[in-house]
KOLZAZA-800177 format. One record per residue (C-alpha): x, y, z; residue in one letter. Coordinates in steps of 0.25 Angstrom, whole numbers. Example, Ala and Ser with C-alpha at 12.3 -4.5 7.8 and 13.67 -1.06 7.14 Angstrom:
      px      py      pz   type
      49     -18      31      A
      55      -4      29      S
% end
This chain:
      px      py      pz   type
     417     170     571      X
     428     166     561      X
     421     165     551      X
     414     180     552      X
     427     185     554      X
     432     179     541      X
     421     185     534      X
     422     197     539      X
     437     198     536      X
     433     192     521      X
     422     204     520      X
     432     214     523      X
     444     209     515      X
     434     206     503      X
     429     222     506      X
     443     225     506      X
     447     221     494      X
     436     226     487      X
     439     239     492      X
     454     238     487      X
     450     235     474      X
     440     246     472      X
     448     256     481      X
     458     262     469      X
     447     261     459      X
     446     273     452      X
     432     278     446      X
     430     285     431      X
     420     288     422      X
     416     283     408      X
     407     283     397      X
     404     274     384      X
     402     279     372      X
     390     269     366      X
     376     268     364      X
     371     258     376      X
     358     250     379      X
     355     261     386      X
     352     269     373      X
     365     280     379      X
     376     282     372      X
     383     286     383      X
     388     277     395      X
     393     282     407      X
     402     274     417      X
     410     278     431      X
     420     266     436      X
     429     261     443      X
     442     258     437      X
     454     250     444      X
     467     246     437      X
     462     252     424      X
     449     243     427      X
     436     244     427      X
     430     240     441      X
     415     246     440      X
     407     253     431      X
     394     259     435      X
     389     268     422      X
     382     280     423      X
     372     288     417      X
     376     302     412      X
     370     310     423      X
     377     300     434      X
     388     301     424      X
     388     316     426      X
     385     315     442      X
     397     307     445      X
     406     315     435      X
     402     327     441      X
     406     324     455      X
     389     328     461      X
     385     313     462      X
     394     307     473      X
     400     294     466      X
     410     284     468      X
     416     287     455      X
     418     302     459      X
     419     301     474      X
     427     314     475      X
     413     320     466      X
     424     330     458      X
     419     334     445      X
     424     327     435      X
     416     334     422      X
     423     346     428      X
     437     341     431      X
     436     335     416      X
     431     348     410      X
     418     340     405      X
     408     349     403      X
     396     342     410      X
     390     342     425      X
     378     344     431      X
     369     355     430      X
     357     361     438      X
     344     366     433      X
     343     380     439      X
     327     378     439      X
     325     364     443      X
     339     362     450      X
     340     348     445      X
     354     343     440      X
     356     338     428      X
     370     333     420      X
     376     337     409      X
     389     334     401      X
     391     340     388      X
     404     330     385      X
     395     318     387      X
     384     323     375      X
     397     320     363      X
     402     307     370      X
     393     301     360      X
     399     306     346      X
     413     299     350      X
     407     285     349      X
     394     288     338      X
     394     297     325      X
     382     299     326      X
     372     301     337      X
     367     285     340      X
     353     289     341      X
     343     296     333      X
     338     307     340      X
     351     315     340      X
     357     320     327      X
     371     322     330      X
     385     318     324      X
     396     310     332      X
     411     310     331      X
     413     295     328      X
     416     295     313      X
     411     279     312      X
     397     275     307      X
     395     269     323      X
     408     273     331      X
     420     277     330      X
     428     276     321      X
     441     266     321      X
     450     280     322      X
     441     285     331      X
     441     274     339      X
     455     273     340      X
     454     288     344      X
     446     284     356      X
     457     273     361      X
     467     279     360      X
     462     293     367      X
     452     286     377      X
     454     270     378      X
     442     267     369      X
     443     254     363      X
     429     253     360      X
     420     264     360      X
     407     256     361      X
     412     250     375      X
     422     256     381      X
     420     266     390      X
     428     281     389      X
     432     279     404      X
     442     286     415      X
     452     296     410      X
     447     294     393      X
     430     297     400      X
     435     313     404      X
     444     313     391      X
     432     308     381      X
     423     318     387      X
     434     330     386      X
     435     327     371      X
     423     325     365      X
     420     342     367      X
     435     343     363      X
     433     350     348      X
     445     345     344      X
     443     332     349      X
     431     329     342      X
     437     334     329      X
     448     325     330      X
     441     314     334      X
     431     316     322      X
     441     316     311      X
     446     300     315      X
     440     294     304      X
% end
């Protein structure tokens, strides 16, 4: 009897502190900016960060991406399902056939993340100019750019996360934006 009492007050202390530690953990979105395994150029994350941490990362793809974003998917990382693309003034959501009345997701803002990282489109059947003014990325001003504005360090890891995720997608159909960050040769 001793014995299953002290497991059972192990379970629920071990349960317990689990629960601590993921309790102020606060979910955000992300995206990379590199061409994967996966033949996409894009990759989309949600996690959970703690003490500037993070504690899990579950990627996405871009309709769950938009799903979760949008607040119509219920989620853990968007548990009050507010709409985020609306808060952040992103122009994106989901839209409904008027015949078919099948949804379907859209985001205008996620079709130039591309011509940050590439100055050219990196596959062939899209004949489209980039922002990045190196032969492959960035250049080292660009890149410097992309520190010190969003925490980049390395655009072919890191992922534009948190707070730098709503600001990256704000700027890149910001004209002036684009201008400036073309001119850093």
């Amino acid at each position: 009897m001793f014995i299953r009492i002290t497991i059972l007050i192990a379970y629920f202390l071990g349960f317990s502190s689990f629960y601590l530690e993921t309790e102020y953990a606060k979910p955000c979105f992300g995206v990379n900016i590199n061409v994967q395994t996966n033949s996409q150029i894009l990759t989309f994350a949600a996690f959970f960060k703690q003490d500037n941490k993070v504690i899990h990362k579950r990627i996405l793809r871009p309709d769950e991406m938009i799903y979760f974003l949008s607040g119509e998917w219920p989620s853990v990382y968007n548990p009050e399902r507010k709409n985020y693309l609306l808060e952040h003034h992103i122009n994106g959501g989901i839209s409904i056939d008027s015949f078919t009345r099948k949804k379907s997701t859209f985001c205008v803002n996620f079709d130039s993340l591309w011509k940050v990282r590439y100055p050219a489109y990196p596959f062939r059947n899209i004949d489209a100019s980039g922002w990045a003014n190196g032969p492959l990325k960035p250049t080292v001003k660009q890149q410097l750019f992309l520190h010190d504005r969003y925490g980049i360090k390395y655009i072919e890891y890191d992922f534009f996360m948190d707070t730098s995720f709503w600001l990256i997608l704000q700027d890149v159909t910001d004209s002036s934006w684009i201008k400036n960050y073309k001119s850093l040769k």
